[in-house]
C-alpha positions in Angstrom: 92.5 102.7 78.1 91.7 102.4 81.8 94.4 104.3 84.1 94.7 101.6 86.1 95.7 98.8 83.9 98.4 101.5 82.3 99.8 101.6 85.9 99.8 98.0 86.6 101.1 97.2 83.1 103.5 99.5 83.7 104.4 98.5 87.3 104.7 94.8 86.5 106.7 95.4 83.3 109.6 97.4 85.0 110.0 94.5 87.3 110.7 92.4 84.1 113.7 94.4 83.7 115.5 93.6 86.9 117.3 91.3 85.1 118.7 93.6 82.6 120.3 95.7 85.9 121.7 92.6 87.0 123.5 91.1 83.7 125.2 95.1 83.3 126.0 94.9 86.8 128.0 91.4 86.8 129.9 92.9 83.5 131.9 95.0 85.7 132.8 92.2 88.3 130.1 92.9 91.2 129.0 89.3 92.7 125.1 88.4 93.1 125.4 89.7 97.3 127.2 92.6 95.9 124.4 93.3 93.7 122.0 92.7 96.2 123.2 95.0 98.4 122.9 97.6 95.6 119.4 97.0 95.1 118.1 97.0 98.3 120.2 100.3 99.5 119.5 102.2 96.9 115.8 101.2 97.3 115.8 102.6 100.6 117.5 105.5 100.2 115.2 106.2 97.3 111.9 105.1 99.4 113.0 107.3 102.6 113.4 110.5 101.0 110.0 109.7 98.7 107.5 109.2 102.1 109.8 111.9 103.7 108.0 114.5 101.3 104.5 112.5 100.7 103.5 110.6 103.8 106.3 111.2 106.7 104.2 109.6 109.4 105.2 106.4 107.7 108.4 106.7 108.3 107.5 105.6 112.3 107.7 102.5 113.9 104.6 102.0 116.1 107.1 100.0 118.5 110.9 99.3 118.4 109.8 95.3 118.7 108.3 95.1 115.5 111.5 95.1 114.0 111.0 91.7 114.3 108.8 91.4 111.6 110.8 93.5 109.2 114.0 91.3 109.9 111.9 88.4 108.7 110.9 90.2 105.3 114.0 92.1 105.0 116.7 89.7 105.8 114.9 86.1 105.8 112.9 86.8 102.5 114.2 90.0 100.1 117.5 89.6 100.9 117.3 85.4 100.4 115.0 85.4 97.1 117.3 88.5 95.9 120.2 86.6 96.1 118.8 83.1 95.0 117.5 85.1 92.3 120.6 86.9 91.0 122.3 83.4 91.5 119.9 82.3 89.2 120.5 84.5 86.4 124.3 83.9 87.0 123.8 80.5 86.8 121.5 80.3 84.1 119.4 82.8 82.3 116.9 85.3 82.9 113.8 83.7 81.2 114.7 80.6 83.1 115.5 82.5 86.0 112.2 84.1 86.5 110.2 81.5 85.6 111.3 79.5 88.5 110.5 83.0 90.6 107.2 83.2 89.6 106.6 79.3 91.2 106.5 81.9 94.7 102.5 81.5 94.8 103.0 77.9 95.0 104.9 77.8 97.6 102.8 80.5 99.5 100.0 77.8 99.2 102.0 75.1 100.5 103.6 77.2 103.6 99.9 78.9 104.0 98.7 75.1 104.3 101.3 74.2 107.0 101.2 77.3 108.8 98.0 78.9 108.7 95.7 76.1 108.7 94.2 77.4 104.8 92.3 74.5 103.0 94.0 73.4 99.6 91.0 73.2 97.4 90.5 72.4 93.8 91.8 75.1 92.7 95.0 75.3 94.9 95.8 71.3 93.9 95.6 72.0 90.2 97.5 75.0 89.7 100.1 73.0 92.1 100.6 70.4 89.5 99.7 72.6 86.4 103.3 74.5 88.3 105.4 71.6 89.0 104.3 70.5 85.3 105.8 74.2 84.1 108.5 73.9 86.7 110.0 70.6 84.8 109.7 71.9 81.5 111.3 74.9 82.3 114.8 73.3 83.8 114.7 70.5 81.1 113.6 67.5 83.1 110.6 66.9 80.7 111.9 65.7 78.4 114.7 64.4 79.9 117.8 66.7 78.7 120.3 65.9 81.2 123.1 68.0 79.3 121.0 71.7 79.7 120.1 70.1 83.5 122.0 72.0 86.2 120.8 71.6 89.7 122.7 74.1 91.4 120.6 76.7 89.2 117.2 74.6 89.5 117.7 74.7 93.5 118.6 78.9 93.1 115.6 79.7 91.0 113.5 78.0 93.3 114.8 79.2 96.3 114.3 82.6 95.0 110.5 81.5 94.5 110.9 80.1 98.3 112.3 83.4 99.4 109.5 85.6 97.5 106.8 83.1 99.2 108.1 84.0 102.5 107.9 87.8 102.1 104.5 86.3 101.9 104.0 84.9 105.4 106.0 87.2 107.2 104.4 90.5 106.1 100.8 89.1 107.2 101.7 90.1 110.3 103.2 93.5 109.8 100.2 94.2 107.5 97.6 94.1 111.1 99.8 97.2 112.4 101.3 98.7 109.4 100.2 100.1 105.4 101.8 98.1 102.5 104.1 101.0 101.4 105.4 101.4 105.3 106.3 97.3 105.3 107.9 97.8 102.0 110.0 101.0 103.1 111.1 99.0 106.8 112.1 95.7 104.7 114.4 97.6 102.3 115.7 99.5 105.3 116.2 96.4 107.2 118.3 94.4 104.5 120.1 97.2 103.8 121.3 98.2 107.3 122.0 93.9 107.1 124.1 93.9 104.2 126.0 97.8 103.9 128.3 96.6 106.1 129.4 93.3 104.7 129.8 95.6 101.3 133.6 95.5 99.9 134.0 99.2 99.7 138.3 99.3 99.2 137.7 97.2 96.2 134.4 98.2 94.5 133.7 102.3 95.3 135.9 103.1 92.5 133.6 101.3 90.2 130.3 103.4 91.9 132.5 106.1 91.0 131.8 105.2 87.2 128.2 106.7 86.3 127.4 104.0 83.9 128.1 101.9 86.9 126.1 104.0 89.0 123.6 104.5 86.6 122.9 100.7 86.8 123.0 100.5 90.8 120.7 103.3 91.0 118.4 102.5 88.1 118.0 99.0 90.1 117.1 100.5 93.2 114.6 102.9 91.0 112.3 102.1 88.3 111.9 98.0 89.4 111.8 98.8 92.6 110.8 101.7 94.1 109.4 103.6 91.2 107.6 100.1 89.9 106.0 99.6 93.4 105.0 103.3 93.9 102.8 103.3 90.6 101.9 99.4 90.7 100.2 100.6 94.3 98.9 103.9 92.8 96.9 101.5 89.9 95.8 98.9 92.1 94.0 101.6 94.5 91.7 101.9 91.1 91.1 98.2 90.6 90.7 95.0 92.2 94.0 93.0 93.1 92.8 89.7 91.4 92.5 91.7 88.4 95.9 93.3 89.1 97.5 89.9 89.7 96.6 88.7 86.5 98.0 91.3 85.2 101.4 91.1 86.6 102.0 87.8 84.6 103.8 90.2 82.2 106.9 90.5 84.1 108.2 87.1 83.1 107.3 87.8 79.5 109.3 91.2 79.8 111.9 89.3 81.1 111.9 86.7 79.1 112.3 89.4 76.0 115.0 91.1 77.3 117.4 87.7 77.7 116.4 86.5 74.7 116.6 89.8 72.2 119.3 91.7 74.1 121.6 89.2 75.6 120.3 86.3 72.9 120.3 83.4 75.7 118.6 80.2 74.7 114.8 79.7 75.6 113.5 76.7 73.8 109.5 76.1 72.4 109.5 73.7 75.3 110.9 76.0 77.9 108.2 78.8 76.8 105.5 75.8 77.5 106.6 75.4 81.0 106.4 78.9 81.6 103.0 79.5 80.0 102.6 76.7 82.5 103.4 78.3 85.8 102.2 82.0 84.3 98.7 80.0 83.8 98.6 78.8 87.4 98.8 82.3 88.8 96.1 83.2 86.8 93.9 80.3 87.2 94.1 80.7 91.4 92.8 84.0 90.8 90.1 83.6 88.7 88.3 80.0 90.3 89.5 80.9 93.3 86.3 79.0 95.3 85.6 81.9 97.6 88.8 80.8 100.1 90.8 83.7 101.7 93.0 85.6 99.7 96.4 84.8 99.7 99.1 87.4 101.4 102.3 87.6 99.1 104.4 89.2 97.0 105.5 90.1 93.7 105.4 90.1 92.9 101.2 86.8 94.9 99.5 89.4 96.6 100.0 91.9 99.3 96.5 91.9 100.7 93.2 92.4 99.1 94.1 95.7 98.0 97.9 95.8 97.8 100.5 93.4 96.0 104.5 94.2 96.3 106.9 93.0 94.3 110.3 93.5 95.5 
């Protein structure tokens, strides 16, 4: 089997799992900022002492005034789509949760549209609809279930898909001045310097002190995160990033598993339909793409033509 589709599998399975982190994490009282804050600090820490040993050049701003662009993906997009996301899960349930994340390469197309001019073709248009289509299936619209509808959750998940999509625009600047692994290391460090201090350490440290507890803040900040990103990049160096896109689609499916078979919540025939749905658009934009520019974005969405990022 081809290394780089091991890695990428890999990669985009382990961000499938965030949810699994998250559940463990609220069943010892931490709140979805709290948890947040775990993530992205742990992340950093992690990040920092892995470029520290393999590339510490990247640990440099080129200029103090580029912070600016980290503030945007750090604060206005991880720590946003982290929380809306987290929310999300709270609120709802992971399947459902990530489906409405993975509507972020919508969203990119529609901000991309206002802000940078980029033509919606064909392409664009359908997987649009073919998403809201998956979008209203997934939150119970179509059909109409108003009993399972909550809007509160519906506006979270896709907030968190709004929050991922601006990762998106914000890092297309950074990425003129700075590699994909340097952006990713300078957001984390960013929301994290944001958030520490905001962290209720008089009534949660003793629970860090637990190492099932820590096991579970650290884990976050590690193998979906830093660990997932490190060998996601490593396989996409050895392929193309529509291919690696495509690929990538798993993480909802991982994600869906793990709510389903370990903390058995609900995901209906329909519900799997709509996400097919939005899965499907995400791979239809990349492979009738009509020779437009490729999309900057994240996650998990692409990074640039040779780097994606899920965070």
């Amino acid at each position: 089997m081809n290394k780089a589709f091991i890695y990428i599998l890999l990669g985009a399975s382990l961000w499938g799992t965030i949810g699994w982190y998250v559940k463990n994490l609220y069943s010892y009282g931490f709140t979805p900022m709290e948890v947040v804050t775990l993530r992205v600090s742990s992340a950093a820490f992690l990040l920092i002492i892995y470029l520290a040993m393999t590339a510490p050049k990247k640990l440099k701003l080129t200029s103090f005034r580029d912070i600016g662009f980290f503030i945007g993906t750090g604060i206005f997009s991880i720590v946003f789509f982290n929380f809306c996301l987290f929310t999300a899960i709270d609120m709802s349930t992971i399947p459902t949760a990530t489906a409405l994340l993975y509507t972020g390469p919508a969203f990119v197309t529609i901000l991309s549209f206002l802000l940078f001019k980029e033509s919606l073709t064909k392409p664009k248009i359908v997987a649009l609809i073919v998403t809201l289509a998956g979008v209203a299936l997934v939150v119970g619209l179509v059909p109409l279930n108003l009993s399972t509808f909550e809007l509160s959750s519906v506006l979270f998940g896709l907030g968190s898909g709004f929050g991922y999509a601006l990762y998106s625009i914000f890092s297309k600047f950074a990425l003129k001045k700075y590699t994909s692994l340097s952006v990713t290391l300078f957001t984390f460090v960013v929301a994290a310097l944001f958030l520490l201090p905001f962290f209720p350490y008089e009534e949660k440290m003793h629970l860090l002190m637990d190492p099932l507890v820590l096991f579970y803040a650290v884990g976050l900040g590690f193998l979906p995160t830093a660990f997932a990103y490190i060998i996601y990049t490593y396989g996409l160096n050895l392929t193309e990033a529509s291919f690696a896109s495509i690929l990538t689609t798993v993480e909802p499916v991982v994600a869906a598993l793990i709510g389903i078979f370990l903390f058995q919540e609900p995901f209906t025939i329909v519900q799997m339909t709509g996400m097919a749905c939005i899965i499907g658009a995400v791979i239809f934009i990349q492979v009738f793409p009509e020779n437009t520019p490729k999309k900057i974005a994240l996650s998990d969405v692409h990074h640039d033509t040779r780097v994606k990022n899920h965070l």
